[in-house]
LUMLOTI-243115 format. One line per 8 residues: number of its first residue (from 1); their letters; for each residue x, y, z of C-alpha. Coordinates in nm, 3 decimals, decimal comma. Example, Ala and Ser with C-alpha at 12.3 -4.5 7.8 and 13.67 -1.06 7.14 Angstrom:
REM LUMLOTI-243115
1 = AS = 1,230 -0,450 0,780 | 1,367 -0,106 0,714
REM end
This chain:
REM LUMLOTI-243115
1 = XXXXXXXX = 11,863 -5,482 14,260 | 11,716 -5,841 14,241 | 12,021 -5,978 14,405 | 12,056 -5,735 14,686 | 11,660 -5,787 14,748 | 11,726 -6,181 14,758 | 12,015 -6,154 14,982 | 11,837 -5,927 15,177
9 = XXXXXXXX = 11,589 -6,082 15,260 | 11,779 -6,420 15,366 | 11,972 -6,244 15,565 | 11,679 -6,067 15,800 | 11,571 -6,290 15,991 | 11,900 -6,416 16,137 | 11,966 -6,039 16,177 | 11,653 -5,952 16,318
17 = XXXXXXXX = 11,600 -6,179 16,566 | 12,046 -6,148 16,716 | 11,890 -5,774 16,751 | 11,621 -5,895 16,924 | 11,783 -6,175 17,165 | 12,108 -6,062 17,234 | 12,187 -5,932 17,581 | 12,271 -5,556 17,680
25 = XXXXXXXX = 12,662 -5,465 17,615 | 12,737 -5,164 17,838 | 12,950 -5,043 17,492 | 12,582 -4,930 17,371 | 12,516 -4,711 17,657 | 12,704 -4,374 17,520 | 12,576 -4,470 17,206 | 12,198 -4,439 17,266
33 = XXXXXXXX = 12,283 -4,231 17,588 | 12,438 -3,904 17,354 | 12,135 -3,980 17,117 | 11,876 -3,913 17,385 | 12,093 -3,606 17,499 | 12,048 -3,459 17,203 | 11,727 -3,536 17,098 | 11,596 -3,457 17,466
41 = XXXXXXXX = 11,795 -3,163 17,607 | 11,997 -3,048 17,245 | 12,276 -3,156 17,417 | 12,614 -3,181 17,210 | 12,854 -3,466 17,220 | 13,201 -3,353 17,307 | 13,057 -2,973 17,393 | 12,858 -3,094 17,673
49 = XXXXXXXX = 12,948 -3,438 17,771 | 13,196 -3,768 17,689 | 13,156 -3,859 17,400 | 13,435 -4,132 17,330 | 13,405 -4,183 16,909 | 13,305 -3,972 16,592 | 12,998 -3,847 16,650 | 12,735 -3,904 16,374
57 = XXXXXXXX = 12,586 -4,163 16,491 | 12,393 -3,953 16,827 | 12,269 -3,747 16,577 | 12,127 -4,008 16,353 | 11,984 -4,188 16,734 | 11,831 -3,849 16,756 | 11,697 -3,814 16,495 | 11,506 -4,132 16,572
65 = XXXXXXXX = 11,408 -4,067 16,912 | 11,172 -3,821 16,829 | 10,945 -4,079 16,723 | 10,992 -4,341 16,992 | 11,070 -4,349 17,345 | 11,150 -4,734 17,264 | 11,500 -4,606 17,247 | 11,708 -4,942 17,267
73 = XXXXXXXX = 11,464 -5,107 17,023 | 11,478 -4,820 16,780 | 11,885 -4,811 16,754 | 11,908 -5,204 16,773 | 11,630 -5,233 16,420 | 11,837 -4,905 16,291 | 12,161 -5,128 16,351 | 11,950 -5,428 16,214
81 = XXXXXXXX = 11,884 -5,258 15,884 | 12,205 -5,136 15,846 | 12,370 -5,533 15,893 | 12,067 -5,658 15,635 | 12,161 -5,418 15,354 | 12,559 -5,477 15,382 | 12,446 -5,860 15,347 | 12,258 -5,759 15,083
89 = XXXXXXXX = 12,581 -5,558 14,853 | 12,761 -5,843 14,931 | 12,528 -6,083 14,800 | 12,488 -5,815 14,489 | 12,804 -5,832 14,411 | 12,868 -6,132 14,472 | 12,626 -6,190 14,144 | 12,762 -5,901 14,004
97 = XXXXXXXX = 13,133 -6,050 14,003 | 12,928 -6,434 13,860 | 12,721 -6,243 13,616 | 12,944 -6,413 13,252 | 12,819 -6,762 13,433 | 12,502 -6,968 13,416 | 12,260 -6,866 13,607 | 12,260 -7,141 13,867
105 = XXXXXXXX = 12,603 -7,105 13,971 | 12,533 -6,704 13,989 | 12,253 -6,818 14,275 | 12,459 -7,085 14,428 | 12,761 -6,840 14,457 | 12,532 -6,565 14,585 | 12,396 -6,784 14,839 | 12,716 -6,949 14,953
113 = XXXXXXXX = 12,864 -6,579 15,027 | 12,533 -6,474 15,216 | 12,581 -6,776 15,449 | 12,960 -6,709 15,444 | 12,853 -6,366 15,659 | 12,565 -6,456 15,869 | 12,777 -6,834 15,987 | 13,124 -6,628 16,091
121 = XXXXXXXX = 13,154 -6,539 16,412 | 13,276 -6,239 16,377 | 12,915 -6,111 16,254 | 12,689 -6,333 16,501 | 12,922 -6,196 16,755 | 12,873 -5,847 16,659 | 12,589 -5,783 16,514 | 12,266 -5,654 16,715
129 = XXXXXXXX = 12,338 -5,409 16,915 | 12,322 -5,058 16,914 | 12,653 -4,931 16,851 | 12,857 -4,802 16,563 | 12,962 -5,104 16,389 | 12,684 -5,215 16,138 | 12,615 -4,867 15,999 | 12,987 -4,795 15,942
137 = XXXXXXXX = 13,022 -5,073 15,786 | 12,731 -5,053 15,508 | 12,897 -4,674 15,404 | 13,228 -4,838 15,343 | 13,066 -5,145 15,172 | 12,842 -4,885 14,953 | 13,175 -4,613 14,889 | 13,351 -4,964 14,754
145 = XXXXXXXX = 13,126 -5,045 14,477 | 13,037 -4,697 14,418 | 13,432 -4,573 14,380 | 13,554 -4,916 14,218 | 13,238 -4,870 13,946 | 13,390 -4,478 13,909 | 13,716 -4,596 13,843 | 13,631 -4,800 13,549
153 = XXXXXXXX = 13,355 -4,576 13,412 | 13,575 -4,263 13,456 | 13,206 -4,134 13,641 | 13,317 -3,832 13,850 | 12,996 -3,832 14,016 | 13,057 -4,185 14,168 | 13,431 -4,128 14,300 | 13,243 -3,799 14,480
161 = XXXXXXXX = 12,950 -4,044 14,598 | 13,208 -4,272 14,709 | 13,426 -4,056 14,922 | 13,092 -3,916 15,076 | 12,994 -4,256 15,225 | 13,350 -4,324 15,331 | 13,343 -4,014 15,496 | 13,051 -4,089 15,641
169 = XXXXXXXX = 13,149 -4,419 15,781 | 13,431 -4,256 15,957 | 13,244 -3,986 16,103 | 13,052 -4,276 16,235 | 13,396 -4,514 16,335 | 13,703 -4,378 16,304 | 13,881 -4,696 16,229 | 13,760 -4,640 15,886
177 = XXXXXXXX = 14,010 -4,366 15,855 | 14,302 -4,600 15,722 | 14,055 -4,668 15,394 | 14,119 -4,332 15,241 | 14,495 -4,461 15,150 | 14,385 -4,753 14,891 | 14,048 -4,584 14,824 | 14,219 -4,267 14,745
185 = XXXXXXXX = 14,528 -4,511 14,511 | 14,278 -4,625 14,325 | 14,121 -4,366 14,213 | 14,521 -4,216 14,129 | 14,629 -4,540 13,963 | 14,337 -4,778 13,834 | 14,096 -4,739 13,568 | 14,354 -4,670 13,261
193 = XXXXXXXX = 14,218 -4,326 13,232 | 14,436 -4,044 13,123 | 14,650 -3,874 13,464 | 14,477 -3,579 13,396 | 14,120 -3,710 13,419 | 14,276 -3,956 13,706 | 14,370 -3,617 13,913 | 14,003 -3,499 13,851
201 = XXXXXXXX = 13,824 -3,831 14,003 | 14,055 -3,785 14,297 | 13,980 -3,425 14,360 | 13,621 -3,531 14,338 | 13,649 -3,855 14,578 | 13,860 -3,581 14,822 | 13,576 -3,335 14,795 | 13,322 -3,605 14,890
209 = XXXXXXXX = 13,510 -3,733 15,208 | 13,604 -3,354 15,336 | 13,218 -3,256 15,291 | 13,112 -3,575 15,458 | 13,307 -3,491 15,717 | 13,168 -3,138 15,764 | 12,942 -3,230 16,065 | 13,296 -3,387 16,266
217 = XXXXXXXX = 13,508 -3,040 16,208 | 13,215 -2,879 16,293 | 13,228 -3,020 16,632 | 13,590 -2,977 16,682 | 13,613 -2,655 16,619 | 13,299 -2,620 16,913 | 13,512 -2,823 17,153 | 13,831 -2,896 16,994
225 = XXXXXXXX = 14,014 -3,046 17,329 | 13,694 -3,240 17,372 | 13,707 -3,377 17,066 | 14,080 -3,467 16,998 | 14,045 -3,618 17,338 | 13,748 -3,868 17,228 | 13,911 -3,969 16,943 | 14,279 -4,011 17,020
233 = XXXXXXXX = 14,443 -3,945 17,406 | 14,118 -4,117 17,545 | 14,251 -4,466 17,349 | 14,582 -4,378 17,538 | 14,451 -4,309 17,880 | 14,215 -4,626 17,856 | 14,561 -4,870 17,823 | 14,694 -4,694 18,115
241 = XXXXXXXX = 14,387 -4,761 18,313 | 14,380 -5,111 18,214 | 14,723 -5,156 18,295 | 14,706 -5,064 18,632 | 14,402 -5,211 18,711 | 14,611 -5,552 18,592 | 14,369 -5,635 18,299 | 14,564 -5,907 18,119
249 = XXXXXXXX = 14,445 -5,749 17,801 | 14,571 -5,754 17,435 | 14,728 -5,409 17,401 | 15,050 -5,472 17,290 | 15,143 -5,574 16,914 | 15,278 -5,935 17,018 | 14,932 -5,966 17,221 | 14,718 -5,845 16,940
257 = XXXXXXXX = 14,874 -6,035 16,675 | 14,837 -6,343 16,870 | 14,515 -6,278 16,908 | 14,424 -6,254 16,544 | 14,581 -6,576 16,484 | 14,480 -6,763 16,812 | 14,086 -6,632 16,854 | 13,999 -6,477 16,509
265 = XXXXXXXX = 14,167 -6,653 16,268 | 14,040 -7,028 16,461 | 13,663 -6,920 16,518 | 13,631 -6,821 16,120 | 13,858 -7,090 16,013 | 13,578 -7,162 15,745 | 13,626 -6,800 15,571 | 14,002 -6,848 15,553
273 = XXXXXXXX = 13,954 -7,156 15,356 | 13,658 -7,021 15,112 | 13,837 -6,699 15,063 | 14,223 -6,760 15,093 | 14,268 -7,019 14,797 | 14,054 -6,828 14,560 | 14,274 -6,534 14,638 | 14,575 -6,703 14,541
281 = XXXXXXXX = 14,369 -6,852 14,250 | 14,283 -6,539 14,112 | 14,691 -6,392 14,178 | 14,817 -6,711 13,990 | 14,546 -6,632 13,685 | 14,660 -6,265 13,663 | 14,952 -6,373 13,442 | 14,655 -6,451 13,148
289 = XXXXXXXX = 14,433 -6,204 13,260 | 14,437 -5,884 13,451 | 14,263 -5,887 13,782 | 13,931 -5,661 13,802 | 13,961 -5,292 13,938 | 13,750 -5,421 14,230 | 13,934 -5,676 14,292 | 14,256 -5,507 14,297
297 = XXXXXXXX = 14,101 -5,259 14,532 | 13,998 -5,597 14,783 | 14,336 -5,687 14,815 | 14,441 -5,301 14,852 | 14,204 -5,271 15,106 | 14,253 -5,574 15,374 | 14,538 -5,475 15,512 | 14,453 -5,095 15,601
305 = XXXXXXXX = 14,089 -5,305 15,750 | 14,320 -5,484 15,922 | 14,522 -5,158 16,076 | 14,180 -5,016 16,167 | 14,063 -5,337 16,349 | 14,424 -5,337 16,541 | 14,413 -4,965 16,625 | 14,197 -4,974 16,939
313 = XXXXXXXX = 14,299 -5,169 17,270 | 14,192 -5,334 17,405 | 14,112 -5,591 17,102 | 13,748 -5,743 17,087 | 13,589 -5,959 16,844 | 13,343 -5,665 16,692 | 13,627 -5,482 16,571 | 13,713 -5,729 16,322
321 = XXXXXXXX = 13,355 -5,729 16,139 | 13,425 -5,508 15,857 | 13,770 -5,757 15,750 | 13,532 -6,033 15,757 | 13,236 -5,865 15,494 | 13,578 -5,736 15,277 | 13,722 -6,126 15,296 | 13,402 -6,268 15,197
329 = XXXXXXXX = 13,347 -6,042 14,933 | 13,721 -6,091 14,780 | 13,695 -6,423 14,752 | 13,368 -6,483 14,581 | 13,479 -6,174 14,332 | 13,793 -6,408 14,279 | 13,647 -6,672 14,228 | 13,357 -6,536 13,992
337 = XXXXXXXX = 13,631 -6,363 13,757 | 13,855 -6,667 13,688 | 13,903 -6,761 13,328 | 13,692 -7,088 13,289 | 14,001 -7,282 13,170 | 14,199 -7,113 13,474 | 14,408 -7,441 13,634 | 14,339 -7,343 14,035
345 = XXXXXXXX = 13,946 -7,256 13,945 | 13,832 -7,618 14,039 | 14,089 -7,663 14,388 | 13,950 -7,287 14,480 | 13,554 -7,398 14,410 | 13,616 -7,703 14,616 | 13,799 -7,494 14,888 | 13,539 -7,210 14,866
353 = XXXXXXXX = 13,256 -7,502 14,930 | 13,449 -7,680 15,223 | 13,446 -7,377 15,397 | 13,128 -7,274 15,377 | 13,023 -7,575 15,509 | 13,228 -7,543 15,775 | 13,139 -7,218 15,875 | 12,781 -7,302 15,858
361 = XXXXXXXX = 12,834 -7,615 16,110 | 13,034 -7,394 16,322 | 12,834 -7,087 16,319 | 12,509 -7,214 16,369 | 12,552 -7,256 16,725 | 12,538 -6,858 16,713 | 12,207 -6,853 16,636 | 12,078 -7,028 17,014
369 = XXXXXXXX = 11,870 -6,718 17,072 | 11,602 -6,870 16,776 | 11,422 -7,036 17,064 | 11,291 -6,695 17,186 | 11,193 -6,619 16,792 | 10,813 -6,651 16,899 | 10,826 -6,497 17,216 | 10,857 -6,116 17,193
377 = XXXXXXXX = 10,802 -6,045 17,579 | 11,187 -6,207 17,597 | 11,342 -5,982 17,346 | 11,556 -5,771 17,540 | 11,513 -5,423 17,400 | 11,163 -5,472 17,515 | 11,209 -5,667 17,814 | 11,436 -5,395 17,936
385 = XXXXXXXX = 11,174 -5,113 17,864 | 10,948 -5,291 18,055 | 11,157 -5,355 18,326 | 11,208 -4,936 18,365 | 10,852 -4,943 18,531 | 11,060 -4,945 18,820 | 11,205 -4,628 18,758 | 10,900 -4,409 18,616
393 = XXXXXXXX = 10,763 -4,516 18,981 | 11,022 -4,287 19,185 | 11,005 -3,889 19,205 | 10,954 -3,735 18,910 | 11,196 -3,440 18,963 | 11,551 -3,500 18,930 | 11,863 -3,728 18,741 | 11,900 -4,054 18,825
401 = XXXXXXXX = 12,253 -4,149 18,898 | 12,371 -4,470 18,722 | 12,655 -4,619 18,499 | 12,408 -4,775 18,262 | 12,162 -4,490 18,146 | 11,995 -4,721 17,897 | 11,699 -4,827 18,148 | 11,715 -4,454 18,281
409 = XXXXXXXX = 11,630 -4,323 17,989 | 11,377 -4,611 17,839 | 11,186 -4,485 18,183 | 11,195 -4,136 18,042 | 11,388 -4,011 18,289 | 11,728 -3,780 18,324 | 12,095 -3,914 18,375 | 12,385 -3,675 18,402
417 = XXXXXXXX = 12,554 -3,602 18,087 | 12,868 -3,646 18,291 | 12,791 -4,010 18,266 | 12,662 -4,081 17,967 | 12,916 -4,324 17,853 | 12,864 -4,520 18,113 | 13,128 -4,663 18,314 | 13,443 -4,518 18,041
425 = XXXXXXXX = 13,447 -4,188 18,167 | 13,450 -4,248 18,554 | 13,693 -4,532 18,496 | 13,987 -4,319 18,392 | 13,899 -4,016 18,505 | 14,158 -4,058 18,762 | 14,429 -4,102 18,512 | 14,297 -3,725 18,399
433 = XXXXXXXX = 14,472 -3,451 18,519 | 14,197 -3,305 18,710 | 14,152 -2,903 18,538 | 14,206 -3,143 18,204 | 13,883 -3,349 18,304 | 13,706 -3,077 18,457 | 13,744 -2,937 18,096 | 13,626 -3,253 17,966
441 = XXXXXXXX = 13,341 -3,324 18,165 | 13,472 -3,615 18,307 | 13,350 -3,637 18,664 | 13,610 -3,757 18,915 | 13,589 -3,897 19,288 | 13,733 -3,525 19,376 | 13,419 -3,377 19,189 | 13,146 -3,597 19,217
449 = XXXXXXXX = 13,032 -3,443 19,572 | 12,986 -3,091 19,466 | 12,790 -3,210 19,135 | 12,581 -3,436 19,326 | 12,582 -3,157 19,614 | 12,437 -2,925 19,317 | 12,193 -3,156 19,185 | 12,110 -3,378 19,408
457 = XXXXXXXX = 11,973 -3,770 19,236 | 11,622 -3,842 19,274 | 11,781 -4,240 19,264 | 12,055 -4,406 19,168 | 12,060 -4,730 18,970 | 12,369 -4,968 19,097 | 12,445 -5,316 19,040 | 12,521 -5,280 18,703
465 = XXXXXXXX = 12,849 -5,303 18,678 | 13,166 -5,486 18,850 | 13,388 -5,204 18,864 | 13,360 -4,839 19,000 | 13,029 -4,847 19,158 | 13,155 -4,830 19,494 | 13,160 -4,442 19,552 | 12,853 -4,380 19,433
473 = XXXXXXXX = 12,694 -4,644 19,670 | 12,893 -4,471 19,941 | 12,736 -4,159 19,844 | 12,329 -4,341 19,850 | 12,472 -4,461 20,217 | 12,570 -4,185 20,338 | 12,293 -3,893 20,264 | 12,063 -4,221 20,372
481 = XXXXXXXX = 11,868 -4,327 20,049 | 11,673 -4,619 20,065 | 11,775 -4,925 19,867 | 11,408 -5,071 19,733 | 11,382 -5,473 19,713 | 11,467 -5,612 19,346 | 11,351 -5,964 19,215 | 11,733 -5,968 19,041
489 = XXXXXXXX = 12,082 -5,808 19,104 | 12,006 -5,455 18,995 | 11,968 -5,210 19,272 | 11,770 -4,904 19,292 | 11,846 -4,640 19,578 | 11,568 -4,338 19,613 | 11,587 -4,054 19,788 | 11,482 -4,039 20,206
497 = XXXXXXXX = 11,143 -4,017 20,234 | 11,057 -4,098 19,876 | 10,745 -4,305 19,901 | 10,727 -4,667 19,837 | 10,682 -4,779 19,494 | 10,321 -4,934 19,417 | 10,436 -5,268 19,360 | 10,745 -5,443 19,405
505 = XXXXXXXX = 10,969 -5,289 19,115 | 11,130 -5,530 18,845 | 11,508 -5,446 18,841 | 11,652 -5,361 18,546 | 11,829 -5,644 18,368 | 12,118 -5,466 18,256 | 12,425 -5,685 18,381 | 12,713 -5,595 18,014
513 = XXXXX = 12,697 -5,917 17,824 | 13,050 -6,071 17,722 | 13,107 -5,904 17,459 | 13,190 -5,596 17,571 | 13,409 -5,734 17,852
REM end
């Protein structure tokens, strides 16, 4: 507990303040959007609008909306929290792993693995925002030790803990799914325990993941072609969209595996050369020594990481964080079970520090948004509920139209469910067959005039977005609302005759940051 309270704690501040600084991805948008839904209207994801992921995380958003109509800032520290404590298992076990060594090398290795994470890229890039990578990520950090510990203690209760937080972190991404085939090995082959108490820890790891998994079936048997759509054809539809809109995307195999190698593998060239050699260190040693359950399970586990970061297209940095916390963790457990007299021990140490170094004089750069540390009116969840005065200024009654519904709803006020995941849903909805979307909820050009004919918007929030906004400022021309004047490029339209706001309104700052290009 010491160790995960040390790491901890170095690693919040870094953590706290990329929350804090980093700029609004529109990917966070149906995140915090089917949150406020739910907690607002008891709206259901899938049942009652897009929804385009597993769906625990709204609920858990909800859940914390009922406290706080800081809604961005609430998910971003919930995100924030979740990132600190996965540091903090991997520093854990990092000591764990060290713990036959002397106590200074047990804190050295510790801290070199902390910086390890919070230097690659693939966490500065990543973490912050309020989307469903960092909690994910902590349940299948947490089901590792817990299921790796169960194997060797032959503890039934852990391999059930276990598959309930992997089960949980794919009913929060389902790009964990691939885990449950080493995961569930493991349990099978590992440990040395008799087959027939073997056979018991897996139906007890299986028990945990179905259970955790209660609140997804749930769902899908609500709205089962709303579901199976969100989780698998809408991946399909999405490549055909960005195919014929001429995105030069990766979304074939050749493209994604050149990607790995060209943007992933260069940016956190530092990891590869801590981790990599005391892999290979620790393979060589096995012939003296056998390697660890959990770090037999490591090397089990990178590849089917690996599947689930390649499954979605396009590719995009974020979906590569959870290979990056498994990596780091691999290679200090390598290194901190190698025989003392082992003959690669010294080449891996010496590898393991080079790269650390490296990744620290690489990754600092990351960290650029320290400058705003002491200035909390810059922090962008709370610059961006400030800037919603705009907003609570128009009419109170009716939605506000908008492919960004995070300033909507900071301002308190109503989007359409129909476009709560922002721009995904209007993007391909005309590569929906049109009952099919209907069906879906997916608006469409065809059916945006009789929903907006049936509920008329009190505004409309444009300028948010480079794509697909053109209809709907068609539509604020044509039934003649009134574009108000904005300091920056957002735009707000309100309805004719809608009186003038008190003072000039602050647009909302809202243009997607670069990582969710």
């Amino acid at each position: 507990m010491r160790s995960f309270l040390l790491s901890a704690l170095l690693a919040l501040p870094f953590v706290f303040l990329l929350s804090m600084t980093d700029g609004l991805s529109h990917d966070e948008n149906q995140h915090v959007a089917a949150g406020a839904l739910l907690a607002r209207e008891g709206l259901l994801p899938y049942r009652d609008f897009p929804y385009f992921h597993t769906p625990y995380l709204a609920f858990v958003y909800a859940a914390l909306f009922q406290f706080t109509d800081h809604l961005l800032l609430a998910a971003r520290l919930f995100s924030a929290v979740c990132a600190t404590a996965a540091v903090g298992l991997v520093g854990a076990a990092t000591a764990r792993a060290f713990r036959g060594h002397a106590a200074w090398q047990r804190r050295l290795a510790m801290a070199g693995a902390v910086l390890l994470v919070l230097s690659a890229h693939a966490f500065t890039h990543t973490t912050g925002h309020a989307w469903n990578h960092e909690p994910p990520l902590l349940c299948a950090l947490g089901s590792f030790l817990l299921l790796a510990s169960g194997v060797r203690r032959h503890s039934a209760a852990r391999a059930a803990s276990g598959g309930v937080l992997l089960g949980l972190a794919i009913g929060l991404r389902l790009t964990y799914a691939p885990l449950i085939a080493p995961f569930g090995l493991a349990v099978l082959l590992l440990g040395g325990a008799p087959i027939a108490r073997r056979l018991v820890l897996a139906a007890w790891f299986s028990a945990g993941v179905v259970c955790a998994l209660g609140g997804v079936a749930w769902l899908a048997v609500l709205a089962p072609e709303q579901a199976w759509f969100a989780n698998f054809e809408f991946a399909k539809v999405n490549v055909t969209y960005r195919f014929a809109t001429g995105e030069p995307r990766t979304m074939t195999l050749a493209k994604k595996t050149r990607y790995l190698f060209k943007n992933i593998s260069r940016d956190d060239l530092g990891i590869l050369l801590a981790c990599l050699p005391a892999f290979a260190a620790a393979l060589h040693s096995r012939r003296t020594r056998p390697l660890s359950v959990e770090l037999v399970l490591l090397g089990w586990s990178l590849p089917f990481l690996l599947l689930g970061s390649f499954a979605p297209s396009p590719l995009f940095e974020q979906y590569f964080y959870p290979f990056v916390f498994f990596l780091v963790l691999g290679g200090a457990w390598s290194l901190g079970t190698l025989p003392a007299g082992a003959r690669w021990l010294r080449p891996a140490a010496a590898c393991a520090a080079a790269g650390i170094l490296l990744s620290l004089g690489r990754g600092m750069n990351d960290y650029h948004g320290l400058r705003h540390a002491l200035k909390p009116e810059s922090w962008t969840p709370l610059e961006i509920h400030a800037d919603a005065a705009a907003l609570r200024e128009i009419p109170a009654t009716g939605r506000v139209l908008t492919l960004e519904p995070i300033p909507v709803l900071e301002a308190g006020r109503r989007i359409y469910p129909e476009f709560a995941s922002g721009p995904f849903a209007w993007r391909i909805a005309p590569y929906v067959e049109a009952a099919k979307a209907a069906r879906l909820h997916i608006p469409t050009p065809a059916t945006l005039p009789a929903l907006l004919a049936a509920t008329p918007p009190a505004a409309l929030l444009l300028g948010v977005e480079d794509k697909g906004e053109a209809l709907l400022e068609a539509y604020a021309r044509e039934h003649g609302y009134r574009k108000l004047p904005a300091d920056r490029g957002d735009d707000i339209w309100v309805q004719p005759g809608s009186p003038a706001t008190p003072q000039a309104p602050t647009a909302i700052d809202g243009a997607p940051s670069e990582k969710s290009r």
